[in-house]
SEDOFI-946041 format. One line per 5 residues: their letters; for each residue x, y, z of N, C-alpha, C. Coordinates in Angstrom, 3 decimals, decimal comma. Example, Ala and Ser with C-alpha at 12.3 -4.5 7.8 and 13.67 -1.06 7.14 Angstrom:
<kemis>
as> 13,190:-5,690:7,800:12,300:-4,500:7,800:13,200:-3,300:7,800 | 12,850:-2,250:7,080:13,670:-1,060:7,140:12,900:0,030:7,870
</kemis>
This chain:
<kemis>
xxxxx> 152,573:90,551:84,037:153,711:90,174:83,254:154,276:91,424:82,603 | 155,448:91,616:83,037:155,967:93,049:81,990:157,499:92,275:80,971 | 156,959:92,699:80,105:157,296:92,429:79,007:158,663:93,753:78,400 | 159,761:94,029:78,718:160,744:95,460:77,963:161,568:94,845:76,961 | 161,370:95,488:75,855:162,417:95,234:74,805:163,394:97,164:74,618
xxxxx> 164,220:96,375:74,772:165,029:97,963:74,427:164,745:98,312:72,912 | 164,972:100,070:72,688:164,729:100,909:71,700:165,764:102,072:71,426 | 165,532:102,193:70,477:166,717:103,446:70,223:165,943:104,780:70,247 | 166,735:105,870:70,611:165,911:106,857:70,489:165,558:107,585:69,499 | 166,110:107,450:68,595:165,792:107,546:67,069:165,221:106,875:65,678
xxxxx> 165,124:106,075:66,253:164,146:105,046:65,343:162,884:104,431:65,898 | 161,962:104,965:66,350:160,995:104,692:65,954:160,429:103,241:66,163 | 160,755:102,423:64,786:160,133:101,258:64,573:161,081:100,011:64,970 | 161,769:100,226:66,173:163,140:99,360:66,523:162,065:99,595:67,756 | 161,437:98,149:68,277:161,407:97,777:69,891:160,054:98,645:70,260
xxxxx> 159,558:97,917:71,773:158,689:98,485:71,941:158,233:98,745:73,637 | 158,005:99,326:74,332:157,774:99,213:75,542:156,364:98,377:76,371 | 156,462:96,774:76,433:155,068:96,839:76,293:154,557:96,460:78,097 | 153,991:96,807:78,587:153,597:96,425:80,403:152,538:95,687:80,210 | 152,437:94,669:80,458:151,413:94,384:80,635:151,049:94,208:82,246
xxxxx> 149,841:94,348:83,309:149,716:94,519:84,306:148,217:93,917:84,327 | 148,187:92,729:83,607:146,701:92,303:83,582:146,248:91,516:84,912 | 147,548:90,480:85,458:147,111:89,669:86,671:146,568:90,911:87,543 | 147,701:92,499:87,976:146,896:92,884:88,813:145,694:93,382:88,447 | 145,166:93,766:87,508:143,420:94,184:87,068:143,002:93,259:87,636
xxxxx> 143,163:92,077:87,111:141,781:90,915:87,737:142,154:89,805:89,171 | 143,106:90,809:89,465:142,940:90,186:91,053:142,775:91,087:92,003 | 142,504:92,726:91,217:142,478:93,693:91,992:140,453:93,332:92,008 | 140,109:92,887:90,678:138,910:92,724:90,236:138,235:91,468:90,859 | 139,012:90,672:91,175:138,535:89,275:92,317:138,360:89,606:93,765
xxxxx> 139,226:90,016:94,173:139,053:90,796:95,364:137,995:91,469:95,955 | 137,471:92,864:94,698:136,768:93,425:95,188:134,586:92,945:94,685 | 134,807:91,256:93,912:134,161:90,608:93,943:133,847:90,518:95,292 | 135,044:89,387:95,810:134,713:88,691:96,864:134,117:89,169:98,313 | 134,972:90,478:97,926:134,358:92,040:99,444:132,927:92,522:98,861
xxxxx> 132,646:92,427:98,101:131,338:92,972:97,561:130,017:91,396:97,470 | 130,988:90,423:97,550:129,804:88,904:97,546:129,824:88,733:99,391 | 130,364:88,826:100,070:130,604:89,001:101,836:129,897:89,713:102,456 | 130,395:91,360:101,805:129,651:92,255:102,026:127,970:91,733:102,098 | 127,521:92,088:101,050:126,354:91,652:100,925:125,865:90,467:101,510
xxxxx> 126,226:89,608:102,129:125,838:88,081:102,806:125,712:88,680:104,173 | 126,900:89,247:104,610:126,544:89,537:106,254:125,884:90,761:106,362 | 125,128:91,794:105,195:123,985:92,586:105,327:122,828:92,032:105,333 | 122,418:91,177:104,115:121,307:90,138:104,150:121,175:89,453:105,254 | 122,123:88,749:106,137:122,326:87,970:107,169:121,289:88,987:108,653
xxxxx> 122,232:89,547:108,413:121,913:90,475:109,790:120,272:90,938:109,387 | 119,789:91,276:108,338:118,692:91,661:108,016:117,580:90,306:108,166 | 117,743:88,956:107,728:116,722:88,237:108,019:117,150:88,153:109,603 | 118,238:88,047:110,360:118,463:87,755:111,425:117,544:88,884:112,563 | 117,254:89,935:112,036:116,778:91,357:112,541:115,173:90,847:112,605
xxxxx> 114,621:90,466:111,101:113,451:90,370:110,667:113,112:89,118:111,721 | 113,602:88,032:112,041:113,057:87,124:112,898:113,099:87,520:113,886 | 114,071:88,526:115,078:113,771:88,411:115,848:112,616:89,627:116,184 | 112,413:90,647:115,571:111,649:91,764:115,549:110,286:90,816:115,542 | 110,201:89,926:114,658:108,615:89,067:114,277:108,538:88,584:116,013
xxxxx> 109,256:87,611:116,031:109,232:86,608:116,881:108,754:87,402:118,177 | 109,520:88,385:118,278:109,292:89,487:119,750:108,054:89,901:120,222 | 107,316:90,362:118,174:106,081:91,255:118,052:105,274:89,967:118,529 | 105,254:88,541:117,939:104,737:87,595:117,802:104,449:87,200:119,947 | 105,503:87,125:120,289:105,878:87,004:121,957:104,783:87,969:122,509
xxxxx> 104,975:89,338:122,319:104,415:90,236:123,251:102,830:90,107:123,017 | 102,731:89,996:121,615:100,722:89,734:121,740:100,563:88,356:122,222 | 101,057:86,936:121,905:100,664:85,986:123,003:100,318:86,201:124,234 | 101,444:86,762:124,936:101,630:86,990:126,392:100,413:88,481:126,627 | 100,301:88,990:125,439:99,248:90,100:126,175:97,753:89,260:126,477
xxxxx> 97,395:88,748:125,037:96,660:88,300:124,677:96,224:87,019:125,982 | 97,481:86,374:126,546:96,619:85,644:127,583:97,021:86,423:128,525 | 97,425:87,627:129,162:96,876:88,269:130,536:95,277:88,682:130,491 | 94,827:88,880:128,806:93,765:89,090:128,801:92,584:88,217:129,680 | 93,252:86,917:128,935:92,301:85,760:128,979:91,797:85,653:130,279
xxxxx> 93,459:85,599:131,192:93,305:85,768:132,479:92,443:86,741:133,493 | 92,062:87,903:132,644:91,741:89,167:133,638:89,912:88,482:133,257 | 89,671:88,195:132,364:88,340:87,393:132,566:87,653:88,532:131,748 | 87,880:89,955:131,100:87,466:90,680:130,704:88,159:91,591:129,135 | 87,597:91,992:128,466:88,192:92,589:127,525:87,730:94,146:126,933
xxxxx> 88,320:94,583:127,103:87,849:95,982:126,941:88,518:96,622:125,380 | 88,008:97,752:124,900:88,353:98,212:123,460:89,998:98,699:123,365 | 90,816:98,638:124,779:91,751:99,107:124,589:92,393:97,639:124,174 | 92,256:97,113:124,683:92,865:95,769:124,624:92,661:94,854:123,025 | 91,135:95,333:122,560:91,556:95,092:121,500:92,334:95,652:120,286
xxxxx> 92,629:97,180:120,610:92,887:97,955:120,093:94,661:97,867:119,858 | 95,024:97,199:121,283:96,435:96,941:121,642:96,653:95,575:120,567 | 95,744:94,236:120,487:95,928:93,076:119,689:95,976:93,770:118,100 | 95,479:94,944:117,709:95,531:95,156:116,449:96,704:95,952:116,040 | 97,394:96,889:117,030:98,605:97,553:116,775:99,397:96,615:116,466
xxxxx> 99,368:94,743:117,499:100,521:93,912:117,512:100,084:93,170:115,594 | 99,484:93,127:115,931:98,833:93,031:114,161:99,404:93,516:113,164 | 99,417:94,709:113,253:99,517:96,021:111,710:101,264:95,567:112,134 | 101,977:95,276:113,287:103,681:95,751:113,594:103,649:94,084:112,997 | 103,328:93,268:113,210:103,633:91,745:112,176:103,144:91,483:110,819
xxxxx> 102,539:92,189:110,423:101,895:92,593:108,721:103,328:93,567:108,410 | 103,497:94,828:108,968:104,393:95,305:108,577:105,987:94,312:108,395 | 106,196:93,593:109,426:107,857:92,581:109,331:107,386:91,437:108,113 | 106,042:91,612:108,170:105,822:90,120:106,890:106,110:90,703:105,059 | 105,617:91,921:105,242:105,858:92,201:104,205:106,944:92,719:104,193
xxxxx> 107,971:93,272:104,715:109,109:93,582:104,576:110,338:92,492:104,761 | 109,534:91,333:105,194:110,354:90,211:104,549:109,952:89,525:103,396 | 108,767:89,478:102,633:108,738:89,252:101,067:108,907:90,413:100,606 | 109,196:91,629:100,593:108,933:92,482:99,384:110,632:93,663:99,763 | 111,235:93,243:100,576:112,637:94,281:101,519:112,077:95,554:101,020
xxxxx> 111,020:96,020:101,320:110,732:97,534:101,556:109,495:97,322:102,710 | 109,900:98,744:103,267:109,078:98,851:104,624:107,421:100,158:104,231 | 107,086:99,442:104,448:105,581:100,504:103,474:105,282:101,509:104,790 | 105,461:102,916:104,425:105,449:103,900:105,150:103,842:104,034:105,887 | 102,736:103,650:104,797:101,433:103,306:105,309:101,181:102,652:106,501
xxxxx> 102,070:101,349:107,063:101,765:100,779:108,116:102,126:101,420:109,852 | 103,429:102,068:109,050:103,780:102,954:110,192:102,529:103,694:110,669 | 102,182:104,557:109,676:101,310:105,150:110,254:99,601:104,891:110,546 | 99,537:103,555:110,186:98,524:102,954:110,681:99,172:102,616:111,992 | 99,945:102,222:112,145:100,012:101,774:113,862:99,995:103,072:114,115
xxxxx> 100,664:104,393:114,347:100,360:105,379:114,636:98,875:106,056:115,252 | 98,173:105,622:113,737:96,662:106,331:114,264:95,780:105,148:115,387 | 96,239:103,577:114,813:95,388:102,827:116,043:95,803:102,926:117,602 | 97,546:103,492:117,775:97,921:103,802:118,788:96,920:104,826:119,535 | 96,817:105,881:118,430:96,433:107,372:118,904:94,993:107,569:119,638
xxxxx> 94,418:105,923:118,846:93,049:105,718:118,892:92,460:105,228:120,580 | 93,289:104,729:120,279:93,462:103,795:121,528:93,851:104,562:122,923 | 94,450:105,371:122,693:94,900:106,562:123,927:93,679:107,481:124,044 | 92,831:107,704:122,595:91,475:108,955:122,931:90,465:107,862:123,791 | 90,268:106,570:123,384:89,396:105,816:123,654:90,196:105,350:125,262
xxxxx> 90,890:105,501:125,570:91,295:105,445:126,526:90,899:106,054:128,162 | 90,999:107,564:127,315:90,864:108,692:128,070:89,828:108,878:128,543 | 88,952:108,936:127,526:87,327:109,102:126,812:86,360:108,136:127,801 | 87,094:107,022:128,246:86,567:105,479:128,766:86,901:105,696:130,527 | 87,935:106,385:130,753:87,983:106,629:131,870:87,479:107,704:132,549
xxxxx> 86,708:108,302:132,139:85,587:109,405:132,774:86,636:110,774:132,991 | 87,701:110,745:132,007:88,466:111,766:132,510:88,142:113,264:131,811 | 87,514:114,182:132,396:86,993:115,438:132,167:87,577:115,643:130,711 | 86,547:115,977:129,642:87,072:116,308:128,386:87,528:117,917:128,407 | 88,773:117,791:127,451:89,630:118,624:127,721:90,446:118,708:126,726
xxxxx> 91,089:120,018:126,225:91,794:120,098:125,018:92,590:118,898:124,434 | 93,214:118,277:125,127:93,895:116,857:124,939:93,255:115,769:124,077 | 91,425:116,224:124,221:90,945:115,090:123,147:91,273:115,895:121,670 | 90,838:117,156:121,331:91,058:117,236:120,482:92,256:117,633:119,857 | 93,562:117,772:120,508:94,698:117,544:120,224:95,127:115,911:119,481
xxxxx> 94,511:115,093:120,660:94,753:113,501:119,856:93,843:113,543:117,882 | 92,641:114,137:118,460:91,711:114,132:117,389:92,211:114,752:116,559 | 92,787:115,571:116,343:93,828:116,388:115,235:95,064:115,621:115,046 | 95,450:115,031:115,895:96,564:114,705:114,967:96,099:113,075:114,370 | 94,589:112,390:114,662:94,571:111,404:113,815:94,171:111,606:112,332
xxxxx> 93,354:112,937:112,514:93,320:113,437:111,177:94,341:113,928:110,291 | 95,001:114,447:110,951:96,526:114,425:110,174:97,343:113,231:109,726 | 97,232:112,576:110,694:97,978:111,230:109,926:96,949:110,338:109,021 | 95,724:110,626:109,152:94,980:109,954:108,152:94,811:110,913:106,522 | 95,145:111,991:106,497:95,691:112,833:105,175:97,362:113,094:104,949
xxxxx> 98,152:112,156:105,835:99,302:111,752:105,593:98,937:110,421:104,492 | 98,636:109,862:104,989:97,972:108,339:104,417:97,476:108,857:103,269 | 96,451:110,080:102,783:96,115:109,863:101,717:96,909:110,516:100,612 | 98,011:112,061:101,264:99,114:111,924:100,649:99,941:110,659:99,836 | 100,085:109,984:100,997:101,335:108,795:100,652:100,714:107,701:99,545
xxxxx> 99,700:107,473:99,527:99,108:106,555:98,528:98,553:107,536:97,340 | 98,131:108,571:97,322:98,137:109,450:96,085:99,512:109,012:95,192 | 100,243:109,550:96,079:101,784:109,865:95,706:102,333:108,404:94,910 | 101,956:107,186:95,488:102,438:106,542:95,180:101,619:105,689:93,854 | 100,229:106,001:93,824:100,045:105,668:92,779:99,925:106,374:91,511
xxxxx> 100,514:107,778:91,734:101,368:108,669:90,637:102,276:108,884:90,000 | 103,467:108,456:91,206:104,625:108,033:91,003:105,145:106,815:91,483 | 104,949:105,738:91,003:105,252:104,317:91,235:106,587:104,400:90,944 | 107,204:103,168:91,527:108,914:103,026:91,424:108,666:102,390:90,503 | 109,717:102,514:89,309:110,597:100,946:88,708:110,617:99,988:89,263
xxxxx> 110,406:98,664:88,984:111,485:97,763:89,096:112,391:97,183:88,329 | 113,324:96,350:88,920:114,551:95,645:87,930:114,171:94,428:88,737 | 113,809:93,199:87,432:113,784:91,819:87,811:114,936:91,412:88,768 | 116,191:91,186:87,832:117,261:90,661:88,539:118,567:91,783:88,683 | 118,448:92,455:89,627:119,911:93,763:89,453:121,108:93,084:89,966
xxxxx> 121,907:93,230:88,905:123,222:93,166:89,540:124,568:94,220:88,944 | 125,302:94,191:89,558:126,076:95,113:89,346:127,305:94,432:88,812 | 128,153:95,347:87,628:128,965:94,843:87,373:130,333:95,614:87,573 | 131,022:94,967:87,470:132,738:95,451:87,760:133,309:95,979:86,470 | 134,419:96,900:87,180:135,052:97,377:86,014:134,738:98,618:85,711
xxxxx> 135,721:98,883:84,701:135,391:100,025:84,242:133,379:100,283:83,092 | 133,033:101,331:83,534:131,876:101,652:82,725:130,793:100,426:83,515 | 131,286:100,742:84,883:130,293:99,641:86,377:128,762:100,278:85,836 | 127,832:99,915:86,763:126,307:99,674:86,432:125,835:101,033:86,058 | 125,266:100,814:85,396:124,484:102,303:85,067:123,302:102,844:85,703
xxxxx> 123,176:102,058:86,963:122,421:102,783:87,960:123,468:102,030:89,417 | 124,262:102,843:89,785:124,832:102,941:90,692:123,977:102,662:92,381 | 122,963:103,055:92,268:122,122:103,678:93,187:121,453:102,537:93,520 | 121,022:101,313:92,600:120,315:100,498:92,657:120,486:99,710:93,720 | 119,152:99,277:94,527:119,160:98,637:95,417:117,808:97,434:95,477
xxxx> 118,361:96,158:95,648:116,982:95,081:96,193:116,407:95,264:94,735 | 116,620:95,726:93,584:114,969:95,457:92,741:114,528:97,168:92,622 | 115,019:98,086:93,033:114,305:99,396:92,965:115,173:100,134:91,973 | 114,517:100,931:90,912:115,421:101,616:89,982:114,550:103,000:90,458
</kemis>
């Protein structure tokens, strides 16, 4: 609504210029509600939509391993070794669908049972030992003092949380900009 009263240029206290421009603030301010309530629905969306099918897949491929097993009439340490990688990769989608953070620990537990599984592999097939074991063997030790890095670290420096974050509009918006899911 703009509002002009004429004024003289010499007086002062005769009239006043007043604008008001409030509808557009808060429909400039509805707007970028509604792109910011959307936004966020078809990120969440796509994210449980991601999380089921990643489960469902991990969930698929150990069934189906799990009965070629059944079928071969035999089970060997790789095989169980393979049911526990499909393990640690559906522990990892479970908790990153209650908690929306992905715990860097599991990665690299599948990592080292992978790694494990390739020495025991090698090792099992009578294949001449050879720098390659202890190449694998070094790097499980490395990722197992990655691991004790990462949990040092984290129970030194723990995150914040924020119960309920939300962000607000407007001028003098959230005072943690950055905030995401619950993490300050």
């Amino acid at each position: 609504m703009v509002i002009f009263q004429p004024h003289h240029p010499f007086k002062s206290n005769q009239g006043t210029c007043i604008v008001k421009i409030n509808w557009a603030e808060n429909l400039r301010k509805n707007v970028h509600q509604v792109a910011e309530s959307l936004g966020n629905l078809l990120v969440e969306s796509f994210h449980y939509l991601a999380l089921f099918a990643i489960g469902g897949v991990t969930a698929w491929a150990a069934v189906m391993e799990f009965l070629v097993m059944i079928e071969g009439g035999q089970l060997k340490i790789d095989d169980i070794l393979l049911l526990f990688i499909y393990l640690e990769l559906g522990a990892m989608v479970g908790i990153y669908f209650k908690t929306n953070h992905m715990p860097v620990r599991f990665l690299i537990y599948v990592a080292i049972t992978a790694l494990t599984r390739l020495l025991i592999s090698n090792v099992s097939h009578h294949n001449p030992p050879d720098m390659g074991v202890v190449y694998v063997s070094g790097a499980i030790l490395l990722l197992a003092l990655a691991i004790l890095v990462v949990r040092y670290a984290s129970s030194q420096f723990p995150s914040a949380k924020i119960e309920h974050p939300q962000r607000k509009i407007g001028e003098g918006s959230s005072e943690h900009p950055e905030v995401e899911k619950g993490e300050l």
